[in-house]
C-alpha positions in Angstrom: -76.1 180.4 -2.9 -75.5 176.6 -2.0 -78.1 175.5 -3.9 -76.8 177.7 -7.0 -73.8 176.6 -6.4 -74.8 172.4 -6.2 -76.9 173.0 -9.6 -74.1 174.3 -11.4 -72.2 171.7 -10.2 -74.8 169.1 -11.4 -75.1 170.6 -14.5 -71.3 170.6 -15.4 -71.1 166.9 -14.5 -73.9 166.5 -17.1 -72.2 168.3 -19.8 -68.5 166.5 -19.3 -70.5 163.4 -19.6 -71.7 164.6 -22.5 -68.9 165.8 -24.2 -66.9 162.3 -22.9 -69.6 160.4 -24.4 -69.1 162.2 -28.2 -65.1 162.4 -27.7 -65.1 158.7 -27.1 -67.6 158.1 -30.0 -65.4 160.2 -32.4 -62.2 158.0 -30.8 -64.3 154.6 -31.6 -65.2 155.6 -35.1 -61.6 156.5 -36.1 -60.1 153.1 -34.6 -62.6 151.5 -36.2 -61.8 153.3 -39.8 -57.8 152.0 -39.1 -58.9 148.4 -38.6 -61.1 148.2 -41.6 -58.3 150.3 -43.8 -56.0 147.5 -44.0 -58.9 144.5 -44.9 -60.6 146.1 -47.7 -56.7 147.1 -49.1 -56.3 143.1 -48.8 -59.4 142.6 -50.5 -58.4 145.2 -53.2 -55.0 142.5 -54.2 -57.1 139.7 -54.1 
């Protein structure tokens, strides 16, 4: 049962890596959408 148990264990550290990886990949994308919002609308009254 101990080894069960480590596995699982393993295997959930895996997958909240994996979902922290995509969470912060989805964060990254939308701060980088807000910093290039306000350049290409300065571009735009140019």
């Amino acid at each position: 049962m101990k080894i069960i148990r480590s596995i699982g264990g393993f295997f959930m550290f895996i997958l909240g890596g994996i979902i922290a990886i995509i969470v912060g990949s989805f964060m990254i994308r939308g701060t980088m959408h807000l910093w290039d919002k306000p350049q290409s609308k300065k571009d735009k009254e140019k």
